[in-house]
PDB file of N, H, CA, C and O in Angstrom:
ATOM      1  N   UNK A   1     109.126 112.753  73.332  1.00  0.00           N
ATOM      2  CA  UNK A   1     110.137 113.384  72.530  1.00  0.00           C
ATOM      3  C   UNK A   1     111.085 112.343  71.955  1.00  0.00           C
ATOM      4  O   UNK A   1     111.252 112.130  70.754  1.00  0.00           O
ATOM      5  N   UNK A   2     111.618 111.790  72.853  1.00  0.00           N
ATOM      6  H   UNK A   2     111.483 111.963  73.829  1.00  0.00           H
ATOM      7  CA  UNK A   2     112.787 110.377  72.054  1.00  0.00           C
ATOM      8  C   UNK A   2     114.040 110.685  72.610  1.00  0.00           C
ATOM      9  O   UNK A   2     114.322 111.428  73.550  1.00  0.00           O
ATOM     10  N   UNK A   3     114.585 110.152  72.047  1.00  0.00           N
ATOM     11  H   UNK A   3     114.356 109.549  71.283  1.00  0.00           H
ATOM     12  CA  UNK A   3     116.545 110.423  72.298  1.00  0.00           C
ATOM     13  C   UNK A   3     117.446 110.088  71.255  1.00  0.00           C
ATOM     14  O   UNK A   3     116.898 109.323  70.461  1.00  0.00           O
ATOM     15  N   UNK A   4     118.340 110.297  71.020  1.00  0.00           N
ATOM     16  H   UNK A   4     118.785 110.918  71.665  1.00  0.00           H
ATOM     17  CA  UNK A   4     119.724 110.495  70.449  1.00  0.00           C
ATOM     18  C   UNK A   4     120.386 109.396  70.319  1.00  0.00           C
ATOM     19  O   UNK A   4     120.555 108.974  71.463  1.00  0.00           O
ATOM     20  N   UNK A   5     120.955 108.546  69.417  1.00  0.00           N
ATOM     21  H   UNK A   5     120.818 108.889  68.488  1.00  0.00           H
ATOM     22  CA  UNK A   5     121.763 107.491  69.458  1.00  0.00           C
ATOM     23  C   UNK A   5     122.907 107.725  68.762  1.00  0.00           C
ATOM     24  O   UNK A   5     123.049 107.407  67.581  1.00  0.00           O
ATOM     25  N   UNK A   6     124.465 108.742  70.023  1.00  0.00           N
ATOM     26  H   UNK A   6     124.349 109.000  70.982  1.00  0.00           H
ATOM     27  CA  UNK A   6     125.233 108.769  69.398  1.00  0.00           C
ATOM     28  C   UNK A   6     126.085 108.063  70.017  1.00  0.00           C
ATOM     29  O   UNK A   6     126.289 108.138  71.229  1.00  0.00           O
ATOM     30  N   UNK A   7     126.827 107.095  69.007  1.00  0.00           N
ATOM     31  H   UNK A   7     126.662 107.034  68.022  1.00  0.00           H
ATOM     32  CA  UNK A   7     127.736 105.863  69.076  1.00  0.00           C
ATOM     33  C   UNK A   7     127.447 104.728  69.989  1.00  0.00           C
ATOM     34  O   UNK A   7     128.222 104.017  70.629  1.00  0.00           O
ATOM     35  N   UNK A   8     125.913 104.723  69.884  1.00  0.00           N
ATOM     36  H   UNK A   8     125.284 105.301  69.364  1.00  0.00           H
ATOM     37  CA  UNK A   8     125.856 103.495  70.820  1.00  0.00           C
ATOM     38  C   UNK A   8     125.352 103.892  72.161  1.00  0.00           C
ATOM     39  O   UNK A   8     124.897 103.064  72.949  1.00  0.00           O
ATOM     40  N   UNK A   9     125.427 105.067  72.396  1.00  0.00           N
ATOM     41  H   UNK A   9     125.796 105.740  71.755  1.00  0.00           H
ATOM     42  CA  UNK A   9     124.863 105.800  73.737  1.00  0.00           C
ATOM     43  C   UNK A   9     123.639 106.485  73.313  1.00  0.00           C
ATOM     44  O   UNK A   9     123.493 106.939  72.178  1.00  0.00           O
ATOM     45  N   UNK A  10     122.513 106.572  74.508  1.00  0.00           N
ATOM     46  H   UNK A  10     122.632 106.203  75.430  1.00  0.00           H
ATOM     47  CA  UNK A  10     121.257 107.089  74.312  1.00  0.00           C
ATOM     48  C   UNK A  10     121.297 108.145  74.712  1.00  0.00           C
ATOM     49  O   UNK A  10     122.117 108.269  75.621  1.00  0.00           O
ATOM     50  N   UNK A  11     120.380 109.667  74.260  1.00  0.00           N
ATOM     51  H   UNK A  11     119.713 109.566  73.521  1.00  0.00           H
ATOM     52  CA  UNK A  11     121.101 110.640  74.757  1.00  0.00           C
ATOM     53  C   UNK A  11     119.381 111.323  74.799  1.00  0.00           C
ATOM     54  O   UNK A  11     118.596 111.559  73.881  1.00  0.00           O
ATOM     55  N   UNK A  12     119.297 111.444  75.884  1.00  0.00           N
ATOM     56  H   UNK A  12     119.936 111.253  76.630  1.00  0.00           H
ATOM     57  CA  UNK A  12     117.646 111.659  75.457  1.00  0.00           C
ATOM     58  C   UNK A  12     117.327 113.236  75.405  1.00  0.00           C
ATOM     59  O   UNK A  12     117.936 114.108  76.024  1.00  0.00           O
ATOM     60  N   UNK A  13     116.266 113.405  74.552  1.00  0.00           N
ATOM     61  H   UNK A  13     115.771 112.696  74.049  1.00  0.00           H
ATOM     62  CA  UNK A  13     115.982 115.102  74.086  1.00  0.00           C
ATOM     63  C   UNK A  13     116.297 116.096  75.390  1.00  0.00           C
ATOM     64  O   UNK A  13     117.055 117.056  75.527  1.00  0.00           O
ATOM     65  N   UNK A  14     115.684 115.652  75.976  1.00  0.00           N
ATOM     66  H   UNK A  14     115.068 114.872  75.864  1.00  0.00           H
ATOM     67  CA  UNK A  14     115.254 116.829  77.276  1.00  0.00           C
ATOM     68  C   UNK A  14     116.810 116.864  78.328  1.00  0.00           C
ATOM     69  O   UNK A  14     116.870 117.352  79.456  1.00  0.00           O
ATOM     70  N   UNK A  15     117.563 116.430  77.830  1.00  0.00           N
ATOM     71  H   UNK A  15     117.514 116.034  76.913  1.00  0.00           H
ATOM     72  CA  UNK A  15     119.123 116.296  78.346  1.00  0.00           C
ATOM     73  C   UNK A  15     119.250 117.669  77.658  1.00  0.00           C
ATOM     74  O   UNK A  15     119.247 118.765  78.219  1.00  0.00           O
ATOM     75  N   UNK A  16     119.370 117.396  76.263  1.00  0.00           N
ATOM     76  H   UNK A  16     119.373 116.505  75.808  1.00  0.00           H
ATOM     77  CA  UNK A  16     120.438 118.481  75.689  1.00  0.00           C
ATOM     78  C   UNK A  16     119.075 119.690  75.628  1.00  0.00           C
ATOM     79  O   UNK A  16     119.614 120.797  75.639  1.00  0.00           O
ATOM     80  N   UNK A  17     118.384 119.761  75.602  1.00  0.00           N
ATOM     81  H   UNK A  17     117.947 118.862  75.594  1.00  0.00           H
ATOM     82  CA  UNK A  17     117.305 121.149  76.162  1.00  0.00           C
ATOM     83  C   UNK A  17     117.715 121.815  77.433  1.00  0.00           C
ATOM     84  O   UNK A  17     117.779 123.044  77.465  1.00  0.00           O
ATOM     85  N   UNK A  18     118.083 120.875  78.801  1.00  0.00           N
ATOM     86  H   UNK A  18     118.032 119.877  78.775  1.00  0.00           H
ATOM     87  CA  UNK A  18     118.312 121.195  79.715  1.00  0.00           C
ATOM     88  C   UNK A  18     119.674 122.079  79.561  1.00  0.00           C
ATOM     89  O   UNK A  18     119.757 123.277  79.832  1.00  0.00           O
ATOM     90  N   UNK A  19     121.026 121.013  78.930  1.00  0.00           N
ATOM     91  H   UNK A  19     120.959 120.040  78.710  1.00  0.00           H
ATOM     92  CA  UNK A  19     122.023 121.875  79.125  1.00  0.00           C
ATOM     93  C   UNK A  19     122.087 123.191  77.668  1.00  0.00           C
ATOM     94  O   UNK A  19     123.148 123.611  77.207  1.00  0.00           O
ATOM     95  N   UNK A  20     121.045 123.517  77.305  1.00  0.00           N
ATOM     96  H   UNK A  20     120.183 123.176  77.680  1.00  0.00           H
ATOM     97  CA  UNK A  20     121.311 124.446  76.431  1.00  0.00           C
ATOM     98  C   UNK A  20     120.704 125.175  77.221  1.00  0.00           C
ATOM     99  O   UNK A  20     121.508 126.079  77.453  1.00  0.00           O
ATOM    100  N   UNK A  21     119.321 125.467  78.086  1.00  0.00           N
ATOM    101  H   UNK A  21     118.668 124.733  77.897  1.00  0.00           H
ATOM    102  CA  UNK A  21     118.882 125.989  78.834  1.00  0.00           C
ATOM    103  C   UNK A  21     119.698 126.786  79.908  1.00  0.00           C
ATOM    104  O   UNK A  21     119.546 127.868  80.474  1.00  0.00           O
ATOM    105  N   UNK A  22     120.815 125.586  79.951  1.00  0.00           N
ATOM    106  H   UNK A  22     120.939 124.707  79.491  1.00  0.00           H
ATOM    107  CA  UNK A  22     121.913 126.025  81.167  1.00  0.00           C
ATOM    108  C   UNK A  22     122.941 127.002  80.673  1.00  0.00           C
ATOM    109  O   UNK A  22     123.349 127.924  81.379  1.00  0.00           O
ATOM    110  N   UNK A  23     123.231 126.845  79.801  1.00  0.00           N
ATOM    111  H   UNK A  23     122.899 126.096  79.227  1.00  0.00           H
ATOM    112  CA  UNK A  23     123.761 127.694  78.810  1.00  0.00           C
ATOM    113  C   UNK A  23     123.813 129.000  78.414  1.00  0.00           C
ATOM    114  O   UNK A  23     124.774 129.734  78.184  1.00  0.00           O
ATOM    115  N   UNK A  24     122.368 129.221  78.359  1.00  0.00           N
ATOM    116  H   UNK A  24     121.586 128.626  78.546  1.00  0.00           H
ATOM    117  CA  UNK A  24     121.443 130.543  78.074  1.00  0.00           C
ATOM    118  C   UNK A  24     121.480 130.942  79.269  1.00  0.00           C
ATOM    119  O   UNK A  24     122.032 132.043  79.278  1.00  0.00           O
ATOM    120  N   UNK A  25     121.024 130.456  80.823  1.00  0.00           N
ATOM    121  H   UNK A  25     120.576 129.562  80.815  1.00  0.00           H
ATOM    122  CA  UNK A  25     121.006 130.898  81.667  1.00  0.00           C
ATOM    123  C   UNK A  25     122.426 131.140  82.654  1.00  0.00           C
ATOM    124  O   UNK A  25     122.443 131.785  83.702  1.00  0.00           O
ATOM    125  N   UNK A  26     123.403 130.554  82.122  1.00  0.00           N
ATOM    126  H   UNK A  26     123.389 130.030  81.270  1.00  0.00           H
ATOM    127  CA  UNK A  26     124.711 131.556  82.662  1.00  0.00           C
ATOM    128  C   UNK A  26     124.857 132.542  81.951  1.00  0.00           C
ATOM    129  O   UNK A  26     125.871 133.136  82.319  1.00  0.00           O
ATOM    130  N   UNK A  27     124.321 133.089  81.025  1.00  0.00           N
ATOM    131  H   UNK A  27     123.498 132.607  80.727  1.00  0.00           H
ATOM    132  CA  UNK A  27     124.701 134.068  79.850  1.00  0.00           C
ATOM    133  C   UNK A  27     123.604 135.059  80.838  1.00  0.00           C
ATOM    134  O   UNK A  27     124.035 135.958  81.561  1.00  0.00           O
ATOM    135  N   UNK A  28     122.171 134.727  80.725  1.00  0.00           N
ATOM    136  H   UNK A  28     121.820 133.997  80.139  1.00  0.00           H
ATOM    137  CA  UNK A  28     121.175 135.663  81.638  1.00  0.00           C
ATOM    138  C   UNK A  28     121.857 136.299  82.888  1.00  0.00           C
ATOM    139  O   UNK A  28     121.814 137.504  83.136  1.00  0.00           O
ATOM    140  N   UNK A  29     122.493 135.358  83.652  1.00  0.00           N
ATOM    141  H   UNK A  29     122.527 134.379  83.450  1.00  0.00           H
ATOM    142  CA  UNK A  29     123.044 135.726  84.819  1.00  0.00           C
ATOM    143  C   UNK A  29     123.865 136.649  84.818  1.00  0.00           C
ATOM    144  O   UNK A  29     123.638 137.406  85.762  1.00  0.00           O
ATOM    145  N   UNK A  30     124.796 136.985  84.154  1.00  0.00           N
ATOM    146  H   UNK A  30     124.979 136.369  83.388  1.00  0.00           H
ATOM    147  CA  UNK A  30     125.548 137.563  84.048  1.00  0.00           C
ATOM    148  C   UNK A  30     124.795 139.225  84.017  1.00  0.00           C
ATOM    149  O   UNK A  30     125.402 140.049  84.701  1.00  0.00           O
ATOM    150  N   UNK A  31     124.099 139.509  83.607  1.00  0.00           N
ATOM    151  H   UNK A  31     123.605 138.840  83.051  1.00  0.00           H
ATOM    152  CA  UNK A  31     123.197 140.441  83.454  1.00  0.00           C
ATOM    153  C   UNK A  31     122.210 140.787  84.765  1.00  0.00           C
ATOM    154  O   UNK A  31     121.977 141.946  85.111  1.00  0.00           O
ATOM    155  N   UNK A  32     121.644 139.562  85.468  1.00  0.00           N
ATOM    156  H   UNK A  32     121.833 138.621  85.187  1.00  0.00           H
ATOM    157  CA  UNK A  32     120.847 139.806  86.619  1.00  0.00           C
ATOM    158  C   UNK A  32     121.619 139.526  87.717  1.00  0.00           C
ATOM    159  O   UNK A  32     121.047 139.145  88.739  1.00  0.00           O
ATOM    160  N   UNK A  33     122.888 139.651  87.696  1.00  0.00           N
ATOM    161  H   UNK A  33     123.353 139.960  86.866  1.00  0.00           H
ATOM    162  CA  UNK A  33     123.911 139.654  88.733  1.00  0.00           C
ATOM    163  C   UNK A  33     124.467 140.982  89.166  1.00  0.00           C
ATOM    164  O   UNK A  33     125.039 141.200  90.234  1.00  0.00           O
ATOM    165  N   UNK A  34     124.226 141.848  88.196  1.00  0.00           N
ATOM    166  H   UNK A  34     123.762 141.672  87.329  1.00  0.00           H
ATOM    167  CA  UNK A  34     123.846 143.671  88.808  1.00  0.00           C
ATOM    168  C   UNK A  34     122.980 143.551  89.517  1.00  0.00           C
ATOM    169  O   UNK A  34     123.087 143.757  90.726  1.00  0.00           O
ATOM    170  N   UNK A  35     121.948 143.203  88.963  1.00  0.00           N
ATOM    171  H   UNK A  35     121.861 143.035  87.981  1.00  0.00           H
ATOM    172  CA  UNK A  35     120.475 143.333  89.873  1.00  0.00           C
ATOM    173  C   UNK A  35     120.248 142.802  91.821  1.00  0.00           C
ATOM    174  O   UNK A  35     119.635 143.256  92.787  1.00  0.00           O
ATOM    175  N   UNK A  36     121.315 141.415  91.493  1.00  0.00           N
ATOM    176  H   UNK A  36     121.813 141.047  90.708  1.00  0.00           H
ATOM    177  CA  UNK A  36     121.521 141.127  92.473  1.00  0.00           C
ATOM    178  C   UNK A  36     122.294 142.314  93.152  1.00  0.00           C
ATOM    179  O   UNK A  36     121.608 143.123  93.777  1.00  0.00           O
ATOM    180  N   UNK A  37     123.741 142.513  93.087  1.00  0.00           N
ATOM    181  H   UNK A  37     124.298 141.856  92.579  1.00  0.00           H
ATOM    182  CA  UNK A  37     124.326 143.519  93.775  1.00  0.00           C
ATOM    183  C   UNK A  37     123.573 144.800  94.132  1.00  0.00           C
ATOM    184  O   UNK A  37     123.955 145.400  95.136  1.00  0.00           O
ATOM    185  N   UNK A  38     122.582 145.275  93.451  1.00  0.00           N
ATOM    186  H   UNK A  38     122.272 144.788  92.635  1.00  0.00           H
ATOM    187  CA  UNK A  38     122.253 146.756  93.827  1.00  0.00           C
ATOM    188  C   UNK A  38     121.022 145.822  95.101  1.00  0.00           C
ATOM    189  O   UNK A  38     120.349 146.676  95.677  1.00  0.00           O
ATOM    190  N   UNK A  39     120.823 145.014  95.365  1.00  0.00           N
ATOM    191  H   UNK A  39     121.371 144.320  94.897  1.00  0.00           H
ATOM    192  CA  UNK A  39     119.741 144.404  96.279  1.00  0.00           C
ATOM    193  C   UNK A  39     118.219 144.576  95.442  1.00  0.00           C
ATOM    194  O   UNK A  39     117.268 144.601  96.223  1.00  0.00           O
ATOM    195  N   UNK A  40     117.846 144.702  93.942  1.00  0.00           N
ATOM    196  H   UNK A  40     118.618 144.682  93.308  1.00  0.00           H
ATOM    197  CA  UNK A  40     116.957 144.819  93.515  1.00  0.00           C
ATOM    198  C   UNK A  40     116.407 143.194  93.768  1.00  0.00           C
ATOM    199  O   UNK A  40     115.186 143.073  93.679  1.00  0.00           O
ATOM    200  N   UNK A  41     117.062 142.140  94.025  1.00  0.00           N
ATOM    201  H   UNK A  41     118.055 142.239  94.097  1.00  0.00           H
ATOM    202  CA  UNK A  41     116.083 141.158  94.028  1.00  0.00           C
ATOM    203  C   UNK A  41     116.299 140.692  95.187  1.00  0.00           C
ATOM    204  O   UNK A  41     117.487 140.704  95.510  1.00  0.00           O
ATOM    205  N   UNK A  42     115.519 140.247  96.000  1.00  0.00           N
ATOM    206  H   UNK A  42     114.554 140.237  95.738  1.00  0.00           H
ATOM    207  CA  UNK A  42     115.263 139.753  97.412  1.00  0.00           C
ATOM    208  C   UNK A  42     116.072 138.549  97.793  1.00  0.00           C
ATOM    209  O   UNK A  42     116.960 138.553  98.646  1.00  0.00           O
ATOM    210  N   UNK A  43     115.540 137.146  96.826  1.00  0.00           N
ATOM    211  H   UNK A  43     114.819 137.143  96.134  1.00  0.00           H
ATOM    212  CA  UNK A  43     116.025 136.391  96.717  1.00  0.00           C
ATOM    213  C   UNK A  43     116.587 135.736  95.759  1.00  0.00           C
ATOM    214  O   UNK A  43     115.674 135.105  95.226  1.00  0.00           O
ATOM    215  N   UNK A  44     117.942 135.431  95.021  1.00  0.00           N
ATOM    216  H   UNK A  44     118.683 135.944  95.454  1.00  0.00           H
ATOM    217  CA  UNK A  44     118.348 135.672  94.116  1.00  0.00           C
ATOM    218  C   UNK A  44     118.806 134.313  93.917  1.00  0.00           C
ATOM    219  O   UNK A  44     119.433 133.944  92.924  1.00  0.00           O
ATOM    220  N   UNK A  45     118.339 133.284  95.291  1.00  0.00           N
ATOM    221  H   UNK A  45     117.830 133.584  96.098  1.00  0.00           H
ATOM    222  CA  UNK A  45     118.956 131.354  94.634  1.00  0.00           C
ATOM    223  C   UNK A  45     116.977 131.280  93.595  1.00  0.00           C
ATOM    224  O   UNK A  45     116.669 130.736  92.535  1.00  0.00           O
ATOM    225  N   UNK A  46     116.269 131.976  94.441  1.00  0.00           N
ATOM    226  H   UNK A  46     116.520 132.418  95.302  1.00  0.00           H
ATOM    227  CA  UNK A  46     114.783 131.580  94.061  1.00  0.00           C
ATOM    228  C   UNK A  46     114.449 131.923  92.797  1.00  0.00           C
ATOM    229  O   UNK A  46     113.918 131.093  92.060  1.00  0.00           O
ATOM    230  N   UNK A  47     114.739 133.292  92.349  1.00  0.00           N
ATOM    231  H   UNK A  47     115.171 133.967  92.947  1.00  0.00           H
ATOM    232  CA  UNK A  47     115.064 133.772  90.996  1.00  0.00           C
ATOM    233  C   UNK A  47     116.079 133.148  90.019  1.00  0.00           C
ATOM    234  O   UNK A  47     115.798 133.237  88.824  1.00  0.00           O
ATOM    235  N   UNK A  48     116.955 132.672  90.287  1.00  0.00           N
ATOM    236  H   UNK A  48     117.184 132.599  91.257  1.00  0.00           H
ATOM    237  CA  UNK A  48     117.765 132.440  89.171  1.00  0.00           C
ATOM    238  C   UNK A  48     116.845 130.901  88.778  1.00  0.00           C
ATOM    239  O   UNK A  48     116.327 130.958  87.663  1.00  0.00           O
ATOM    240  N   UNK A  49     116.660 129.927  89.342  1.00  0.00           N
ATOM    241  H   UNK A  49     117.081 129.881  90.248  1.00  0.00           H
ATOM    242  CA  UNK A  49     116.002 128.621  89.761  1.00  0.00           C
ATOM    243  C   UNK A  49     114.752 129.089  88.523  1.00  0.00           C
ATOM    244  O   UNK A  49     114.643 128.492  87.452  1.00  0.00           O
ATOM    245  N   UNK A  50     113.947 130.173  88.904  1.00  0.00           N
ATOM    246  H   UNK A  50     114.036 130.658  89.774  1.00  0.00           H
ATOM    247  CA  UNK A  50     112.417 130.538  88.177  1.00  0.00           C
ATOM    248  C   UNK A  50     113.223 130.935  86.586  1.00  0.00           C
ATOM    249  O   UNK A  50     112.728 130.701  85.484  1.00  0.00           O
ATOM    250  N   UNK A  51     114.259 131.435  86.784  1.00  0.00           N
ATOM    251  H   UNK A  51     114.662 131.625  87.680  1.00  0.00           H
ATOM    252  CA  UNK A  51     114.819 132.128  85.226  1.00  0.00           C
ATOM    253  C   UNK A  51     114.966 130.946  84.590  1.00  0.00           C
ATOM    254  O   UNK A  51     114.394 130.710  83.526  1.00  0.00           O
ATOM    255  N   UNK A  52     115.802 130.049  85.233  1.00  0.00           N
ATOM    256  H   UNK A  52     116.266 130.240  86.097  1.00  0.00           H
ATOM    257  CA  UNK A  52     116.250 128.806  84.586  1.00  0.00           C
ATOM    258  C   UNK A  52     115.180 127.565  84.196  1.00  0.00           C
ATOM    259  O   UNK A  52     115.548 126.641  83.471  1.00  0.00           O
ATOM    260  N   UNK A  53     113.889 127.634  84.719  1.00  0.00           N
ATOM    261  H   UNK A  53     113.589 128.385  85.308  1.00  0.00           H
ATOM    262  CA  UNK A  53     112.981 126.608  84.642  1.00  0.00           C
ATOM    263  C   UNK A  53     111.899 127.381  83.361  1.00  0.00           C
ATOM    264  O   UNK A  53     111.403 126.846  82.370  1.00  0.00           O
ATOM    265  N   UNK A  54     111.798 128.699  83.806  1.00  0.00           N
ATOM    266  H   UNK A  54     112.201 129.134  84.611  1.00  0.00           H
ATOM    267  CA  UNK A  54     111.317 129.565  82.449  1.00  0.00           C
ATOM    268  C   UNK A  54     112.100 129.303  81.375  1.00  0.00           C
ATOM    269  O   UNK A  54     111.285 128.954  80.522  1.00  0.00           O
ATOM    270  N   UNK A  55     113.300 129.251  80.838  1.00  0.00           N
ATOM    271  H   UNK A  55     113.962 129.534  81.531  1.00  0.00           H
ATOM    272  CA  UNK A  55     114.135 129.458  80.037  1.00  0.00           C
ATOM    273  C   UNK A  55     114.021 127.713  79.088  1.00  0.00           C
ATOM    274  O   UNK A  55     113.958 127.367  77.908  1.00  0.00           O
ATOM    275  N   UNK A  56     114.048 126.995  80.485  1.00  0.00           N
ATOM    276  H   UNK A  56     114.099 127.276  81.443  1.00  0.00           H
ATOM    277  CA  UNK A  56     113.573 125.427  79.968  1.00  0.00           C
ATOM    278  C   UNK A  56     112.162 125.451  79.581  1.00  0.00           C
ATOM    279  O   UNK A  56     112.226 124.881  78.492  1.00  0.00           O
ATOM    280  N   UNK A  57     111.216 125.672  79.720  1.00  0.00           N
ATOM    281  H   UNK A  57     111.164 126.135  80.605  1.00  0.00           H
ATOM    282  CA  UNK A  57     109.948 125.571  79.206  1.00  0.00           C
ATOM    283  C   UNK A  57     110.039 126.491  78.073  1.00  0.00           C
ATOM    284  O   UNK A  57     109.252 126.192  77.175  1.00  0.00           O
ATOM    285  N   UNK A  58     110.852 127.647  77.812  1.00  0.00           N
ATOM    286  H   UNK A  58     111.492 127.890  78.541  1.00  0.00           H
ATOM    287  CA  UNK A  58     110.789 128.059  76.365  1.00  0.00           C
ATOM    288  C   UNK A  58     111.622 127.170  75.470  1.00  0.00           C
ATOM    289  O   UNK A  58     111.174 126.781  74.392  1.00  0.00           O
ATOM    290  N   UNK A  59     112.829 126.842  75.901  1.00  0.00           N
ATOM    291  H   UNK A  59     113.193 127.158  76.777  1.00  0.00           H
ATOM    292  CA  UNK A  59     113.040 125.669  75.047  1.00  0.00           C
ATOM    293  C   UNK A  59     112.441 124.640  74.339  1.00  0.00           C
ATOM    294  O   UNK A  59     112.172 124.524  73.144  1.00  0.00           O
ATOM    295  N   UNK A  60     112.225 123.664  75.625  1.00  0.00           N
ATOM    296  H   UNK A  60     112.444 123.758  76.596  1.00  0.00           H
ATOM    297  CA  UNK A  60     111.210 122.887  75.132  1.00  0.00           C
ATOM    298  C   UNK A  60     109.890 123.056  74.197  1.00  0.00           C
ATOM    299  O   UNK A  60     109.419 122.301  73.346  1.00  0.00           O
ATOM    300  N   UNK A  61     109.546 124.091  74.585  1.00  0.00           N
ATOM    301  H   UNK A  61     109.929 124.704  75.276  1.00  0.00           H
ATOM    302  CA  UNK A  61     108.281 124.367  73.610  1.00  0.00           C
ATOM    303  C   UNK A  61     109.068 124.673  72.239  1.00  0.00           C
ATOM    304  O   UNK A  61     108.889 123.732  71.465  1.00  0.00           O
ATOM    305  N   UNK A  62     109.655 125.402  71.838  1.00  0.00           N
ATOM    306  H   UNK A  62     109.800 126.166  72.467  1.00  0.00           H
ATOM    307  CA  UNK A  62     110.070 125.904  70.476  1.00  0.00           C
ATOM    308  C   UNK A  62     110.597 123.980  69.665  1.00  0.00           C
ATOM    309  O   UNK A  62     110.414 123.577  68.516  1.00  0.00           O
ATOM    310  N   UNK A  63     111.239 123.263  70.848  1.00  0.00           N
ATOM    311  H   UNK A  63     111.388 123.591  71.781  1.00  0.00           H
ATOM    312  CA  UNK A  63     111.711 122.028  70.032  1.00  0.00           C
ATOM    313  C   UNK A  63     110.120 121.530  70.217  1.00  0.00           C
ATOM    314  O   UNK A  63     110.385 120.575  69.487  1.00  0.00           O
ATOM    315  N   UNK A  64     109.374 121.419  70.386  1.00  0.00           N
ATOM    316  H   UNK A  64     109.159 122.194  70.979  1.00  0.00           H
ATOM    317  CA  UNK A  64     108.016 120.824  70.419  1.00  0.00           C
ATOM    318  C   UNK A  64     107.485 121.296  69.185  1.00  0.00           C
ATOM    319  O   UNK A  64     107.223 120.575  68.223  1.00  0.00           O
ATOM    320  N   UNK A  65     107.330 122.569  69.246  1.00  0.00           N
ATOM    321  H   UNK A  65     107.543 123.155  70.028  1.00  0.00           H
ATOM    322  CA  UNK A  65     106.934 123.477  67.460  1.00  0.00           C
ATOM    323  C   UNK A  65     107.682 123.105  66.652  1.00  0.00           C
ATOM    324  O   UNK A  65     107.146 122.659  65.638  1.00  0.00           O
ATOM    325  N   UNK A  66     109.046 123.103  66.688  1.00  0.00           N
ATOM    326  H   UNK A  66     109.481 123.466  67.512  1.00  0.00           H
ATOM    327  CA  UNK A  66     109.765 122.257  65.205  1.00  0.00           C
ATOM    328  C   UNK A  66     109.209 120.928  64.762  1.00  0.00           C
ATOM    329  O   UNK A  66     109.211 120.547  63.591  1.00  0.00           O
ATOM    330  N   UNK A  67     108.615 120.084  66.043  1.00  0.00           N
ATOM    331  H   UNK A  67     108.614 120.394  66.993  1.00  0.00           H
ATOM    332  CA  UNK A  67     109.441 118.750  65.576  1.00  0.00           C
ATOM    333  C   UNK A  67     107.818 118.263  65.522  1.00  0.00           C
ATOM    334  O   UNK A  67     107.551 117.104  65.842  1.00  0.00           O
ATOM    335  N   UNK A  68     106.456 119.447  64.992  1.00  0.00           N
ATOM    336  H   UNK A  68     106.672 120.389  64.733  1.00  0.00           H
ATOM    337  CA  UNK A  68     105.143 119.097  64.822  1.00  0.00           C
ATOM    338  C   UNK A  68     104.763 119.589  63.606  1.00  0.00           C
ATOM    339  O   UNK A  68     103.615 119.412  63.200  1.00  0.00           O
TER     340      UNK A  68
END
């Protein structure tokens, strides 16, 4: 993928994928944090972890499709 050269600092792709990922996924949470309270999900550090690594692999792929 490469990286970013802003002002002299390297800023590599999969940085700012990650924290946009992170981004999206406090926004998700907020939503599967009912789910948590009613006890619909069992384990809810294991789930959020799978939301957030899903959420990064859709990222990444869509900047992979732009940038081909």
């Amino acid at each position: 993928m490469g990286e970013l050269n802003i002002y002299g600092v390297y800023v590599p792709i999969f940085l700012i994928q990650a924290i946009l990922a992170f981004i999206i996924w406090k926004v998700v949470c907020i939503g599967t944090d009912r789910l948590v309270e009613k006890e619909w999900i069992a384990l809810p550090g294991i789930f959020n972890i799978c939301i957030y690594l899903i959420l990064l692999w859709l990222i990444h792929w869509v900047f992979i499709q732009m940038t081909t």
